[in-house]
C-alpha positions as CSV (number, residue, x, y, z in Angstrom):
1,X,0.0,0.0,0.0
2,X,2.9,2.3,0.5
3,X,3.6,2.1,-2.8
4,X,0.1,3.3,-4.3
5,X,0.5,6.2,-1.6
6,X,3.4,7.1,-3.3
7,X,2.1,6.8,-6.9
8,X,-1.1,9.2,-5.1
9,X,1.3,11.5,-3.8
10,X,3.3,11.7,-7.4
11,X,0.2,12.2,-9.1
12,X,-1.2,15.0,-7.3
13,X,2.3,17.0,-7.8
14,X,2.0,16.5,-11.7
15,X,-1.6,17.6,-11.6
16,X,-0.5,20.9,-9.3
17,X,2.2,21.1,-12.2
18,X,-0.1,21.2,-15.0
19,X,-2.6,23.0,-13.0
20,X,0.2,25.9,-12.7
21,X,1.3,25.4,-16.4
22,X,-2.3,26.1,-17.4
23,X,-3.3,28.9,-15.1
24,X,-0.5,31.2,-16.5
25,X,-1.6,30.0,-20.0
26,X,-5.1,30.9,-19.6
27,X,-4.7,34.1,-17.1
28,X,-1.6,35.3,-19.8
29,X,1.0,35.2,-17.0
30,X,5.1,34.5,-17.0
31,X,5.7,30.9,-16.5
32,X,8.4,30.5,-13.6
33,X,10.7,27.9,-15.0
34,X,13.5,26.9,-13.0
35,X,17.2,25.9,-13.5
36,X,17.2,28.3,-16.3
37,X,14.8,26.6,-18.5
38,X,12.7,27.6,-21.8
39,X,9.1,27.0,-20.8
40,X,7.6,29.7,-22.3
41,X,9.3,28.6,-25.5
42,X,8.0,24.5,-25.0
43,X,4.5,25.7,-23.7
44,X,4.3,28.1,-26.7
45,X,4.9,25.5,-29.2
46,X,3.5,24.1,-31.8
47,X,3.1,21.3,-30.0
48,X,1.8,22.5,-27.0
49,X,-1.0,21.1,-28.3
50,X,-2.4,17.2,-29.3
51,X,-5.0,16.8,-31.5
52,X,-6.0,20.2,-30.9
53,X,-6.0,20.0,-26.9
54,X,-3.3,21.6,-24.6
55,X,-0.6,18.9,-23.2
56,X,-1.7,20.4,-19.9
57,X,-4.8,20.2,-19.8
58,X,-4.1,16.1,-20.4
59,X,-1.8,16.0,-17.9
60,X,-4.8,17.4,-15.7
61,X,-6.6,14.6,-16.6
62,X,-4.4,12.1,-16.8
63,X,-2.8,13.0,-13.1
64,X,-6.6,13.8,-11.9
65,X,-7.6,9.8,-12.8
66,X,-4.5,8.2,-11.1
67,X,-5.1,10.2,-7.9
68,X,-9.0,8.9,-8.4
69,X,-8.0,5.4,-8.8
70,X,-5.0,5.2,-6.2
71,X,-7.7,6.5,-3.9
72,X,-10.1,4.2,-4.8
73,X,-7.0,1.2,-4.4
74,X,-6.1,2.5,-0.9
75,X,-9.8,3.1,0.4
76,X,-11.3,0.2,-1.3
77,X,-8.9,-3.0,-1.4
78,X,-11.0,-5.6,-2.3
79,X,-11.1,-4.1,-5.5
80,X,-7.5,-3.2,-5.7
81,X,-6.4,-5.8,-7.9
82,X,-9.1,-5.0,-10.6
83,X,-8.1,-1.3,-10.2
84,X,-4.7,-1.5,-10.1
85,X,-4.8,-3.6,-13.4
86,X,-6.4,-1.0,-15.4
87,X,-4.2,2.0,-14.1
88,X,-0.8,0.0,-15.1
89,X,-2.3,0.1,-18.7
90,X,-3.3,3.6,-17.8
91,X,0.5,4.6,-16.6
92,X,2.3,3.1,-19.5
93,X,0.2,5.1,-21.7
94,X,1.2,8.0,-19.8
95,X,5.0,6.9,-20.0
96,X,5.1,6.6,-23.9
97,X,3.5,10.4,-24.1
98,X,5.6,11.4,-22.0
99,X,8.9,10.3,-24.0
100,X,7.1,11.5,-26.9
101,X,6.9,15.0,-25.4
102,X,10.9,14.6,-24.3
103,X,11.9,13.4,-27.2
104,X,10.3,16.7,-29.1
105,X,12.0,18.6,-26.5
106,X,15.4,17.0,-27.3
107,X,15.4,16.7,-30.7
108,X,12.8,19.1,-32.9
109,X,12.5,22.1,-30.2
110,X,16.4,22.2,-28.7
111,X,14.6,23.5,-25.9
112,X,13.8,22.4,-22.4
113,X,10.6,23.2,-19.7
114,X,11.9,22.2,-16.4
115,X,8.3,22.0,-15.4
116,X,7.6,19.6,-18.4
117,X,11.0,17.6,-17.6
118,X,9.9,17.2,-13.8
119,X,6.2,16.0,-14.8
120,X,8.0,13.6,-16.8
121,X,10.2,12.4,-14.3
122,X,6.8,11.7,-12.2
123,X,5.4,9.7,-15.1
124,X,8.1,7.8,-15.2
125,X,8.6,6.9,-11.5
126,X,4.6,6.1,-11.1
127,X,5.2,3.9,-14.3
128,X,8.2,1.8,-13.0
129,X,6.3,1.9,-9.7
130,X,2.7,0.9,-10.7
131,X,4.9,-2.2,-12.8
132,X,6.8,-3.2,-10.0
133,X,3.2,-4.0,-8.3
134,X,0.6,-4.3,-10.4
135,X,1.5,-7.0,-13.4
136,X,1.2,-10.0,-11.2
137,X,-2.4,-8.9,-9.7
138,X,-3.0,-7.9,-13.7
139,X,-2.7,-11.0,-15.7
140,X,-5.6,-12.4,-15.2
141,X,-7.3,-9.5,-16.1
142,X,-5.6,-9.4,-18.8
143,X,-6.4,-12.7,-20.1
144,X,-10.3,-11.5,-19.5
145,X,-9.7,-8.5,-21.4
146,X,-8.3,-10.4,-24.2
147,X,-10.9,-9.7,-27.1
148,X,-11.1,-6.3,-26.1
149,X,-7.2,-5.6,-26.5
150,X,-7.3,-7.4,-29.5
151,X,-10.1,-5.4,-30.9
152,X,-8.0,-2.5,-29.7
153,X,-5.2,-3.8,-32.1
154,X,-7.2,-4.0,-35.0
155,X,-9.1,-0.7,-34.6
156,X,-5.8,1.1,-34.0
157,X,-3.8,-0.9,-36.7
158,X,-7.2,1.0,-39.3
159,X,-6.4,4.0,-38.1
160,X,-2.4,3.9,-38.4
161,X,-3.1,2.6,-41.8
162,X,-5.5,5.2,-42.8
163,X,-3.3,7.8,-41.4
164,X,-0.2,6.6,-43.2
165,X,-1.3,6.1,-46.3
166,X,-3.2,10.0,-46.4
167,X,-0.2,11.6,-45.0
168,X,1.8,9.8,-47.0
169,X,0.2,10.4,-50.6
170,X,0.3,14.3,-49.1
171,X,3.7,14.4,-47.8
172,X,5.0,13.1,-51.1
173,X,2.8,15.3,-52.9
174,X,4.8,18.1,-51.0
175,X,7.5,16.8,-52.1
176,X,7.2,16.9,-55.5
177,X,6.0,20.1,-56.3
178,X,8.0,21.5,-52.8
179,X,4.5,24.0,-52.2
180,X,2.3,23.5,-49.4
181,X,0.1,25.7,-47.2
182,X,0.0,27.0,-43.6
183,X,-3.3,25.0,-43.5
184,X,-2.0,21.5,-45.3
185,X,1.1,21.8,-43.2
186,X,-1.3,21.5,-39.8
187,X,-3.6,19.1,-41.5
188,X,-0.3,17.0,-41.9
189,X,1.1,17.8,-38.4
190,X,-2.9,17.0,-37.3
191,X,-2.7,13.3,-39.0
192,X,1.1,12.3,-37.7
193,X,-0.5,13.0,-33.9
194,X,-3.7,10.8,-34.9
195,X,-1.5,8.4,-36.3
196,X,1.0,8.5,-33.3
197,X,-2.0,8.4,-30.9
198,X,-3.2,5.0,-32.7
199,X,0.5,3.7,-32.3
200,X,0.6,4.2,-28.6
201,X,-2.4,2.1,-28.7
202,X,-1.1,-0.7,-31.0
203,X,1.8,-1.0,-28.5
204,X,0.0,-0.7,-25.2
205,X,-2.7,-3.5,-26.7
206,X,-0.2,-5.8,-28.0
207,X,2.3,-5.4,-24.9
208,X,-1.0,-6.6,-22.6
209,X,-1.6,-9.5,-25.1
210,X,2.3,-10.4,-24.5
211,X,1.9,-10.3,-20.8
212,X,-2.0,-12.1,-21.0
213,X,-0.1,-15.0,-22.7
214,X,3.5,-14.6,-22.5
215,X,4.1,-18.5,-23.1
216,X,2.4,-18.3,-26.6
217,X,3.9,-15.0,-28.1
218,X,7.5,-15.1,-26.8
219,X,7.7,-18.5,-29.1
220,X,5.2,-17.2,-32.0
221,X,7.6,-15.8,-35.1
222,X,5.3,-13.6,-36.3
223,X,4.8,-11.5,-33.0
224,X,8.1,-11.2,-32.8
225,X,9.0,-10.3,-36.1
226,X,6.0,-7.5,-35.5
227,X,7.6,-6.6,-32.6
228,X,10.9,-5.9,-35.2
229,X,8.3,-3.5,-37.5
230,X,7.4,-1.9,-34.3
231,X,11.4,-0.5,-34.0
232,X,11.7,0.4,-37.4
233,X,8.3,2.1,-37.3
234,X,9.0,3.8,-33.9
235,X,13.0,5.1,-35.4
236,X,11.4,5.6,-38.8
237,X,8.4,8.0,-37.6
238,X,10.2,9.6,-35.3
239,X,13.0,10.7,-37.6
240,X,10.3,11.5,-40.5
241,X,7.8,13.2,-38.4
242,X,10.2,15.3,-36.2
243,X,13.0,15.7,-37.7
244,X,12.7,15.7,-41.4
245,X,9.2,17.4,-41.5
246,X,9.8,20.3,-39.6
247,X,12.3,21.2,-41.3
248,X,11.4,21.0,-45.0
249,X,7.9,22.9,-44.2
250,X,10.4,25.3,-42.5
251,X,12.4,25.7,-45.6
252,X,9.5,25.8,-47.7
253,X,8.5,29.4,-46.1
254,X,11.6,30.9,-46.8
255,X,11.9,34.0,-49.1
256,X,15.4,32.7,-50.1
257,X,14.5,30.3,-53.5
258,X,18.4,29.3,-54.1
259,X,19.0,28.6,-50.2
260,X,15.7,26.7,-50.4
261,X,16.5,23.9,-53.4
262,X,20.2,23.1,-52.4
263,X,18.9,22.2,-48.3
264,X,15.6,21.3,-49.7
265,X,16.9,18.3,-52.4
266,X,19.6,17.1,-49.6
267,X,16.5,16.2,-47.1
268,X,14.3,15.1,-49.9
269,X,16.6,12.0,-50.6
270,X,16.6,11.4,-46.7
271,X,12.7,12.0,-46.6
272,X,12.4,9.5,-49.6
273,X,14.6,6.8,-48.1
274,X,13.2,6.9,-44.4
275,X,9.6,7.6,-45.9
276,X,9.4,4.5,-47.7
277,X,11.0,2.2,-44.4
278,X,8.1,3.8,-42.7
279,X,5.2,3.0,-45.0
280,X,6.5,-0.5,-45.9
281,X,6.6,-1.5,-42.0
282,X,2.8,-0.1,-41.7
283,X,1.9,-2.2,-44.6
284,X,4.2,-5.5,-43.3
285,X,2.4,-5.2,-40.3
286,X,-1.1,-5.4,-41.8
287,X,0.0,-8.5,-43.4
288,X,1.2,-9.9,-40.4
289,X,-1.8,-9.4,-38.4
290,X,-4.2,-10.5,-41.2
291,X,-2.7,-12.8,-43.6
292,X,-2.3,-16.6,-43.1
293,X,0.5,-18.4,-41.3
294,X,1.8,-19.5,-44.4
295,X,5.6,-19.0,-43.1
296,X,6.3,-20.3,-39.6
297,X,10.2,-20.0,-39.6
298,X,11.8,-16.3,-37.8
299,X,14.7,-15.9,-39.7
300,X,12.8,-16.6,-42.8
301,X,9.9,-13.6,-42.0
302,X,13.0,-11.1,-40.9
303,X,14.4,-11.7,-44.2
304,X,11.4,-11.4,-46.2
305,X,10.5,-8.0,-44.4
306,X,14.1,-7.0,-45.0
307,X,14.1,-7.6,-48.6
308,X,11.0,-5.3,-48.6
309,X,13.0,-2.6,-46.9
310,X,15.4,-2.9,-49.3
311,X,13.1,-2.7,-52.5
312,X,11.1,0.0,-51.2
313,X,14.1,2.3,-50.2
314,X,15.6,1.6,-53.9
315,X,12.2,2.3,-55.6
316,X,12.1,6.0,-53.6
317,X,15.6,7.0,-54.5
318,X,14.2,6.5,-58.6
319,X,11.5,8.2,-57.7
320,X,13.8,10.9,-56.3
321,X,15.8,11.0,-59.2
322,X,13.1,11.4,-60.9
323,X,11.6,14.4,-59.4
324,X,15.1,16.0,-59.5
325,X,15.0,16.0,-62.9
């Protein structure tokens, strides 16, 4: 029980956190930020905001529910282990958006909220924490919840699909003629979060199946060799949606046309090459989830998907070529 107290405790300092954050949002007010931060500059984002909703007002949320449910695990303990089942699922989705939101920090901002970095450093610590106690009591539950994580799976496998394949016909559309709007450019940036929101899901689904039935999938091929698409997509999207993207719709607004095509061509080929990794492994992984067994051997399905990494990354570089012309 300690260790829910804890987890409570943790919880209500990330809520007061993105209480604060989004009282001086909404009241227009200077955002203390400690250890000689950039809050103002993270908050003020583009990416203060998910699907159109602030990050802080999430956190809110999210924070508010495991103070709720820890209380409920504390007060109530013959229903702890049902509660506690459904809040680990509920803190490792909270752990993945929070690396998201680190990792945009790190890499596409340069610029760090100390407030931000502390409210991840609680999600992180109730994550590891509500692990340590909570997958025991959750298996079973698990293994009840079964069709529902599976549906889960599917639903969020549509949606990743859907979103790829739009925002990739777009993006590539971008880069062929090198024009795009203030509006398609948040259209795109609005897809990449659905799709990103739909991952999360994929992962946090198939990670319960894992645990439900760990003595089936750590033996099945073709969970593992999903579990391999799962990196590349994770490296692939990152580096594509935070890395390359900003900066070509960045370029793409300058006034300076000959400064434009030189660093515009160099990350086209890298947009091309990473691009095609990404939609091949969305596609692989539809075919793993839907189509027969027909190939039962590891090695043999890692070599198969690897041979379509290959093709598809020597396709986009003639397609490349072909636009450069």
């Amino acid at each position: 029980m300690g260790i829910y107290l804890t987890i409570l405790l943790l919880a209500a300092c990330g809520f007061s956190i993105s209480f604060y954050i989004r009282y001086t949002k909404t009241k227009a007010r200077p955002l203390v930020c400690p250890l000689k931060g950039n809050c103002h500059a993270v908050t003020g984002s583009s990416f203060s905001k998910f699907l159109g909703i602030p990050v802080e007002f999430l956190g809110m949320l999210y924070y508010g529910i495991l103070v709720a449910g820890y209380g409920v695990a504390l007060t109530i303990p013959p229903g702890v282990n049902r509660v506690t089942s459904t809040l680990l699922i509920l803190t490792t989705i909270g752990f993945l958006f929070s690396l998201y939101l680190t990792f945009i920090q790190v890499i596409t901002l340069r610029k760090f909220c100390t407030w931000c970095l502390i409210s991840a450093a609680i999600t992180t610590t109730s994550f590891f924490l509500a692990l340590f106690t909570g997958t025991s009591v959750a298996i079973p539950y698990l293994q009840l919840l079964f069709p529902i994580f599976s549906i889960l799976s599917y639903v969020s496998l549509g949606v990743c699909i859907g979103g790829a394949t739009i925002s990739f016909a777009l993006f590539f559309q971008f880069l062929r003629d090198f024009r795009i709007s203030n509006d398609e450019a948040e259209s795109l940036k609005n897809i990449f979060e659905l799709i990103w929101m739909g991952f999360v899901i994929l992962l946090v689904s198939n990670a319960a199946i894992f645990l439900a039935f760990t003595s089936t999938y750590n033996q099945d091929p073709i969970f593992i060799t999903k579990g391999a698409t799962f990196i590349v997509l994770l490296i692939s999207g990152w580096f594509l949606n935070f890395h390359i993207a900003p900066r070509l719709f960045d370029i793409s607004f300058r006034n300076n046309q000959k400064q434009k095509l030189s660093t515009f061509r160099s990350l086209r080929r890298w947009a091309f090459t990473v691009g095609s990794a990404w939609i091949v492994s969305w596609y692989a992984v539809l075919l793993l989830t839907i189509a027969p067994a027909v190939i039962v051997d590891l090695w043999e399905l890692l070599t198969y998907y690897l041979a379509l990494l290959l093709v598809g990354g020597i396709v986009s570089q003639f397609i490349e070529q072909h636009y450069a012309k």
